[in-house]
Each structure stands twice: as structure tokens, then as C-alpha cells.
N, C-alpha and C positions, 0 to 999 in steps of 0.2 A: 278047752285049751290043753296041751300038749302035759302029761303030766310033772317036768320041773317050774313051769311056770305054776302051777296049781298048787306046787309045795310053796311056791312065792306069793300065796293067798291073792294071785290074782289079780296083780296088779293094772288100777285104768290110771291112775292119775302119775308124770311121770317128767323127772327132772330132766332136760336134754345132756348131755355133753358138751359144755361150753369152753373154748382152751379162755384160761385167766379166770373164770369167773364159777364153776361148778367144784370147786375146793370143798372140803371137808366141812368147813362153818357153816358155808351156803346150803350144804347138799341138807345138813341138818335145821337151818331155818324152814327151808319146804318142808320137809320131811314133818315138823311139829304141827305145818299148817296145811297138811292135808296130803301131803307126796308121800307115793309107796314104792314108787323106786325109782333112785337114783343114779347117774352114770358121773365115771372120773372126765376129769377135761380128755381135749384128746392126747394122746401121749404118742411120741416118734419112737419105733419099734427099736429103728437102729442104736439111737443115744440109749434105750432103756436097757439094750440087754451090755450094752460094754460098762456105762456107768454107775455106778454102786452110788452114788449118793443123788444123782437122776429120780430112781426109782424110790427111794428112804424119800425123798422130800413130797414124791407127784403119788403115791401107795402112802399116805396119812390115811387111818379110817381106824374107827371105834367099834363100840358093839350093838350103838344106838344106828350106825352106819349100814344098814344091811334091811333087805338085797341091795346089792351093788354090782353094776357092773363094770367092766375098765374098758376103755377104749383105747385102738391103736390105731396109726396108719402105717404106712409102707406099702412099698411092689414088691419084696424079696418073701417070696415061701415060708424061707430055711431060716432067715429072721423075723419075721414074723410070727413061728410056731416058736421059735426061741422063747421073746418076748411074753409069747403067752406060757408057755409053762411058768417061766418065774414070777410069773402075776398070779397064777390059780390059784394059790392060799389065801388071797386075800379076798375075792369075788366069791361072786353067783354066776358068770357067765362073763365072757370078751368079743366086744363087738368090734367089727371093722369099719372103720371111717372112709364111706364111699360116696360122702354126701358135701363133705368139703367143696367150695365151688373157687374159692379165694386165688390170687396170682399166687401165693405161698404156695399151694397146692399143686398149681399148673409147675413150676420149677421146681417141686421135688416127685412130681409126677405120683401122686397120690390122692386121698379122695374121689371126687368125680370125674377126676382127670383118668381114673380107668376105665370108666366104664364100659371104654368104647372093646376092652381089650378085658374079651371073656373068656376064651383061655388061661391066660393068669389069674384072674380070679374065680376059676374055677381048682386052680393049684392051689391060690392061697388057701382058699376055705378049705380045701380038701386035709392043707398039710397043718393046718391049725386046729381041724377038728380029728383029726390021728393021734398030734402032740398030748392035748389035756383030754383030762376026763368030764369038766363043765362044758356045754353048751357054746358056739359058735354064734354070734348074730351077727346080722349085716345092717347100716342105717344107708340108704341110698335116697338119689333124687329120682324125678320121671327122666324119662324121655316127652319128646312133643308128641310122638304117636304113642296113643292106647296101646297098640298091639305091640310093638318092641317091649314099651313098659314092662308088658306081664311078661311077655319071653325071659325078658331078662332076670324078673324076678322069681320065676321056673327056675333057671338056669344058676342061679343061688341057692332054690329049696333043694336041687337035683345035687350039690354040690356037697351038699351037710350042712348048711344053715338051719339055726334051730328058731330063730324069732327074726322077721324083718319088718325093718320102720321107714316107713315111707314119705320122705318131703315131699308135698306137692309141688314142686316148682322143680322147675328144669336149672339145670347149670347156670343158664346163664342171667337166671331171677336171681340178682342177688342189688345190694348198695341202696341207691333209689330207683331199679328199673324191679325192685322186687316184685310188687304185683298181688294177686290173690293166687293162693295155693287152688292147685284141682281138686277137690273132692273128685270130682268124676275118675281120676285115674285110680286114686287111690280104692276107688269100688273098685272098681275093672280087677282090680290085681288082689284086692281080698277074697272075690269071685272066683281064681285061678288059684289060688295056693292054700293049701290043709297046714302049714305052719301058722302058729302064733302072730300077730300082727298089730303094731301101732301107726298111727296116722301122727304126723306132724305137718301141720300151718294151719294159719287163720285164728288161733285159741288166745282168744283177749281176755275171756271170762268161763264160767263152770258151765254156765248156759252153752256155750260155744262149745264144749266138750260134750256135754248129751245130746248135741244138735249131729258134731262129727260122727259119735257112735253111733247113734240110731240111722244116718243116711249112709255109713259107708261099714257100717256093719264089724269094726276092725274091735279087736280087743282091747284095746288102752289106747291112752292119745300124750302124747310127746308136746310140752309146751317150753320154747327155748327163749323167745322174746318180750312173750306174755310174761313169767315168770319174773322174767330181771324188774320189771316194773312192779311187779304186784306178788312176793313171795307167798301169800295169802291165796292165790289165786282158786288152788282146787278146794281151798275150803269155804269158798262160792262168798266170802267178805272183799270189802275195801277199807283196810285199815287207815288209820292215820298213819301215815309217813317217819316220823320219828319215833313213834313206836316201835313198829319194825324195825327202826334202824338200831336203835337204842340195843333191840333184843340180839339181835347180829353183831353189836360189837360186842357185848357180852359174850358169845360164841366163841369169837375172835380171838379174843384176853383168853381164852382157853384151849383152845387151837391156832396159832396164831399163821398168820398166812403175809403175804408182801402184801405191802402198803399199797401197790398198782389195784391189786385186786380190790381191796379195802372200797378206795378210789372210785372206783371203776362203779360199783353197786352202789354205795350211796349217789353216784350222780343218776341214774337210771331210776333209783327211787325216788329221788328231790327233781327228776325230769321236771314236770308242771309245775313247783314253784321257784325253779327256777331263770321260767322264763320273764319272769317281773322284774325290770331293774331296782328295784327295791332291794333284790335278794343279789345285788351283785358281789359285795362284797364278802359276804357268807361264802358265792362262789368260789370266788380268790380265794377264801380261806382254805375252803376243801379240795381246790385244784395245787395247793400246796401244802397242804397236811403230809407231815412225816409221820407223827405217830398217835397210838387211838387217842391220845388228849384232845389233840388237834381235830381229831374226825370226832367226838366227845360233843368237842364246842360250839363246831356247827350246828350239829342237832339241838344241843343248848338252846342256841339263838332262834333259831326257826321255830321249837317251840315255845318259847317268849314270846317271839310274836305275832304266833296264830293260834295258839290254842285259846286266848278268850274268844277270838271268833268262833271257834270251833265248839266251846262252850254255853255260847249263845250271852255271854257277858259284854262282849262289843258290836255292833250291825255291822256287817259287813257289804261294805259299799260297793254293786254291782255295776258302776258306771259302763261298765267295758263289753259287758254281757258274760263273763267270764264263766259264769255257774247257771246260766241258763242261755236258750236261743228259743227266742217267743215264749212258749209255752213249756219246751222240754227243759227238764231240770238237766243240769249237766252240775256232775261231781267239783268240789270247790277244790283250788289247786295242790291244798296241805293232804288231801284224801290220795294211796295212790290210786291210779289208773291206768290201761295200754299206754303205747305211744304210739298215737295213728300218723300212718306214712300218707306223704302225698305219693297219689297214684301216679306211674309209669307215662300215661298220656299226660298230666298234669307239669311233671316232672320234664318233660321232652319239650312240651310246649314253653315253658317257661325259661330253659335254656336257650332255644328259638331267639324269641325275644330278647334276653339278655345279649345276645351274640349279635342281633340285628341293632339295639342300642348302640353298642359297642363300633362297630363298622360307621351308622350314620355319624359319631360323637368324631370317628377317624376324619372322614370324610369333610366336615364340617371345622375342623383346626388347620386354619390358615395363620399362619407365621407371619407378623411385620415388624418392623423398627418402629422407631417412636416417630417418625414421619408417615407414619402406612406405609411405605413402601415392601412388597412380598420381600420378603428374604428367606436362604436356605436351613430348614430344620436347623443344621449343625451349627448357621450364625447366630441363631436363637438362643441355643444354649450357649452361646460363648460369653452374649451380650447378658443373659440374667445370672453367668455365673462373674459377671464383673459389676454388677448390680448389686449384687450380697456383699461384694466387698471394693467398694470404690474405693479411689485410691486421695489421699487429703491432698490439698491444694501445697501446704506447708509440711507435707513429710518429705524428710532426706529420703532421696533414691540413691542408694548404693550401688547400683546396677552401670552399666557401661552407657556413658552418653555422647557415643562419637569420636568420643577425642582420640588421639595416635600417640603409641608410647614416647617417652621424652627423649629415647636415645633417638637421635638423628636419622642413626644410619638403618632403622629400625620400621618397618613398615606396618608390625601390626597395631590392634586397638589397645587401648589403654587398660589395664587391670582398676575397678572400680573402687577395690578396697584397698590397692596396693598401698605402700608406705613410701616409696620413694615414685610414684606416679612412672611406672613401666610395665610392660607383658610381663608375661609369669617370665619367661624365656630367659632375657633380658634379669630380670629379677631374679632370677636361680643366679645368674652369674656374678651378677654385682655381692651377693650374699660370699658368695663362693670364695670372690675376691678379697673381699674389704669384710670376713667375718661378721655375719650380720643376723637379724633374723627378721623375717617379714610376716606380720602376723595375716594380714590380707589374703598372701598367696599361700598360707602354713608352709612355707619353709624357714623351719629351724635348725640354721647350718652352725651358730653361737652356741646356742644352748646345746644341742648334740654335742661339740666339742668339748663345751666346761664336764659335761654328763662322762666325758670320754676321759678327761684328766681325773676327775676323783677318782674313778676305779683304778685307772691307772697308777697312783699315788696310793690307793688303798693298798692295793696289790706288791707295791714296793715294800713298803713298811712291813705286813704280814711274811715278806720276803727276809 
């Protein structure tokens, strides 16, 4: 390996970049359990270099914090090499975030949304690796052909890139059409480049990481999803869940980070038990925890009431098949674990269907009155929204019922609340006339009046 990475004793096991979730605490939970080096979430080059307290909040890091590296995105050069010099004091190295696939990315036009535009990123790197004195990396996706792949990541080393890490999946593997990463590409382009190099996708477990290295030959292996579930990960256990968590909020209370983030990690570690309605309420608790007592509690509870299972003091009752299928033992829900995705065909097929349920349920809702007779959608709704509120045999209707006002000479309908049984019309003038006030029609020509003599009378006096 390239000799600054060899002052960085070499690191194979390796925290991804995650924006929200690779903070200070987190970076230091891995780091205990096996992770030798860490990157910052990703961070917007533009807001870092104008905002002063941007940078103080997203640059937290210790001394137990290192190597470290910072991540940015952006299209601009001249911002970009900006950004990285006022970060250099704080790192090992700044990498570019060219692997982002998200609509975030497509609308601020960074991440993998450059890829296609290799010129500029041959500027970028170029003017970010002139700017500092640390090392330049680039994290990108494939492309679907081999051959572009490596070009492109030629076209990086050529540029001053000092380490490149490679997602197996193309742009547009992301949500549930993720899929299986390529090992295969990621050979191909280890094969073609004399820089440093890490592999990211597929790493659920430690095994999973000496399988990556030994087939694609790469120097370290990047785990971003594996991780969230299992901070234990490179150090080849499966802990209990509240332990873990337990140790992370302690972290926490000492570096302290937003409550989303908090959040956000214990649901990914409590994934498996909390797919048990059992554990729902525990949910609610922690989808609303404001502060670590509340995230405290939850892990409380949970270990109340799994750790006699887990101590072998209660049996734990397999009705479901939940820790085995046939013969293969499978991990019990309180232990973490990945989170295995349904596959892309699985995923596709099953919307399919949903969508063809949907159409026959359309198809099949015929509209009638309480005679069956077809009637139209909109008389449907008219008829069950007077259903919900039928009207009593014996209530006063206030409302107009035909009758004609009582002046003679006067053609329109009756005012239903009136006071003297006439239109408003009619009713403004008799008020007008014979000082009146009608409360039916709210006109108050009386009370206006009296309202008009006190001040007027007040105002004499003070006069």
C-alpha cells in the first residue's frame, strides 16, 4: 500500500460515511469493536466553508478519533478545495462523495450524479489535491459495463486520487431495487489501478469481509448497512442488542449528538425485536424519546424482558420458527444481526401483484342504493354522508320551508330565523324604520344606535 496509508497501520476494517448517522459517538462505538478507520458523515462543501458554526458542530472529533477521514460533496473546484483546506487540521485524508445515488443528489447535482461528467471531476480532484497537503480519495459507484468502470477509475488515479472505494452497484441500486453488489467489477478495477483501494457492498458479517478480500484482492472493505445493525461487526461477534446500545448511549452522554441521530441507531439495532408486536410499545416509546432517559428506558425494558431468555432462566418458545428453519439455527431476535433485503425480482413481483389486487378490488366496487338500483359514485357518497348523520323525525329545522315573506308586496322566500317572518331585504328596512334589531338576520340597527348615543354622551361630558 501506498506509504500514507501504511502510516495509518493499514487499515482493512472500515466505517462508511453515513450523513445522520457516522457522528463522533458512533464512529467511536466501531472503532472499540473492531473499526480502524473512520469517515465523517457527508458534509455540503458550500454551507462548510461560509458557515462557522456548520463546521464546529459536523468537525467534533477526539484523539481516540483517528485516522479519520471528512467527506464532502459538491461540483464547484474553487469550493471545494476551499472546504478542504479548513478541514485539514482535523483529518488524515478528504474524500469526495461520488457514490451518493439519492434524488437529494440528482437536485444539487452531486455525488453520482457526476459521474457522467469527467472533466469536472478531473478539476475537482485536481484543485483539491494542489489546495492541502493530506491525500485526496474518491468513494464512487460502477457503472454497468466493466470497461467504463475501470476507465473511469483510471481517470481518478490520473487525476491525484490517493485511495478509491468502490460500491458495487450502479446508481441506480438503491431503496428496494438495491440488489447484490458486483464483486466482479470491483476485481476488474483493483486489476487496473496501483492506488490504495476499498470495496463496499454485501458485508453482513467478518466472514463476508475475508471472502471480499481474498476474491477482489482490494485493501480494506467499507461496511455502511452492515455496521448500523451490528456495531460489533469487524470484530467477527454478535452481541446482545442492549448492550451495545447501553454502551452508545454512554458515548452519547459524552459527546452528545441530536436526538434524530440517537433514534435513528437504536431502531437499526432493536430492527429484529422489533418486529414482535409485543415490542410495540417500547417502539412508541423510542419513536418518541426526546432525551437519553427516554432512549435509557427503552433499553431498560427490552432487557427485562429478554435477557432471562437469553440467560437460559426462561425457554423460549419457538412457535414461529423465529431462531431456527428445520435444521439451521438462526440468531434469536434480542442477538443483533444484518437486515436482509428482499431481492429486486421479489420486490418487483410483489408490487405486480399489489397493483393487480388493487385494479380487480376497482373493477369489482359496484355502487347501489338501498333498493340495488346502480347509482352514480358521487350519489353514493352523498347518500352515506347523510347516513352518518340522519336528520330526527322531531328536530326543529331552522332552515327555509317555502314559505314567502309576509310583506304582500314582496316576492321573495321567507328568512327561516327571521323575527318578524320577512327576507333579509324587507327585514333591513323594517329595522331601519321602526328601530329594531333582528337577531335571525344579524341586523343590529337598535343596538348600533344606543352603542352610538353613549359615546356620543360620553364625549359631551369630557367636553
Amino acid at each position: 500500500m501506498a506509504n500514507w496509508i501504511f502510516e495509518l497501520n493499514n487499515p482493512q476494517f472500515v466505517v462508511a460515511p453515513m450523513v445522520d448517522a457516522s457522528e463522533l459517538a458512533w464512529r467511536l462505538l466501531c472503532r472499540r469493536h473492531g473499526a480502524n478507520l473512520c469517515y465523517t458523515p457527508m458534509l455540503h462543501s458550500n454551507v462548510f466553508t461560509k458557515d462557522a458554526k456548520y463546521r464546529k458542530d459536523n468537525l467534533v472529533t477526539c484523539e481516540e478519533d483517528r485516522p479519520l477521514i471528512v467527506q464532502f460533496c459538491g461540483n464547484n473546484p474553487e469550493i471545494m478545495a476551499s472546504a478542504a483546506k479548513l478541514a485539514e487540521e482535523y483529518c488524515d485524508a478528504i474524500d469526495i462523495n461520488l457514490g451518493c445515488p439519492q434524488s437529494i443528489a440528482k437536485r444539487g447535482r452531486y455525488g453520482s450524479f457526476l459521474q457522467d461528467d469527467w472533466e469536472l471531476l478531473k478539476e475537482i480532484v485536481t484543485a483539491m489535491s494542489k489546495a492541502v497537503s493530506i491525500p485526496i480519495t474518491c468513494k464512487v459507484r460502477i457503472f454497468e459495463d466493466i470497461d467504463k468502470s475501470v476507465n473511469y477509475a483510471k481517470m481518478l488515479e490520473a487525476s491525484g486520487c490517493k485511495l478509491l472505494t468502490v460500491h458495487g452497484r450502479t446508481r441506480e441500486q438503491k431503496g428496494p431495487l438495491t440488489g447484490i453488489a458486483s464483486w466482479k467489477h470491483i476485481k476488474a478495477i483493483r486489476e487496473s489501478v496501483s492506488i490504495p483501494m476499498l470495496a463496499n457492498g454485501n458485508i453482513q458479517c467478518l466472514e463476508d469481509v475475508y471472502r471480499c478480500i481474498e476474491y477482489t484482492k482490494v485493501d480494506g472493505v467499507m461496511s455502511a448497512e452492515g455496521i448500523l445493525t451490528n456495531p460489533a461487526l469487524f470484530e467477527g461477534i454478535n452481541p446482545v442488542t442492549w448492550e451495545l446500545a447501553e454502551e452508545y448511549l454512554e458515548l452519547v452522554y459524552r459527546y452528545p449528538c441530536p436526538s434524530s441521530y440517537v433514534r435513528g441507531h437504536l431502531f437499526k439495532i432493536f430492527h429484529k425485536i422489533f418486529t414482535f408486536d409485543e415490542n410495540n410499545d417500547d417502539r412508541q416509546l423510542l419513536a418518541t424519546a426526546q432525551n437519553i432517559n427516554d432512549f435509557k428506558k427503552v433499553c431498560e425494558n427490552l432487557k427485562n424482558k429478554y435477557q432471562p431468555y437469553h440467560e437460559g432462566k426462561i425457554h423460549y418458545e419457538d412457535e414461529e420458527n423465529i431462531s431456527r428453519t428445520g435444521y439451521n439455527l438462526i440468531l434469536p431476535p434480542w442477538i443483533c444481526q444484518p437486515y436482509v433485503r428482499m431481492s429486486p425480482e421479489a420486490h418487483t413481483q410483489k408490487m405486480h401483484e399489489l397493483s393487480k389486487n388493487q385494479n380487480n378490488q376497482e373493477c369489482k366496487r359496484i355502487n347501489e342504493d338501498q333498493d340495488g338500483n346502480h347509482i352514480s359514485r358521487k350519489k353514493m357518497k352523498k347518500m352515506k354522508r347523510m347516513m352518518r348523520r340522519p336528520q330526527k323525525a322531531d328536530q326543529n329545522q331552522n332552515g327555509r320551508n317555502g314559505d314567502i315573506c309576509f310583506n304582500d308586496k314582496c316576492p321573495n322566500p321567507l328568512g327561516g330565523k327571521c323575527t318578524y317572518k320577512l327576507c333579509k331585504k324587507c327585514c333591513k328596512n323594517k329595522c331601519y324604520e321602526e328601530d329594531l334589531d333582528c337577531r335571525g338576520h344579524r341586523i343590529l340597527v337598535h343596538t348600533r344606535r344606543e352603542i352610538a348615543k353613549l359615546f356620543a354622551n360620553k364625549n359631551t361630558e369630557e367636553t
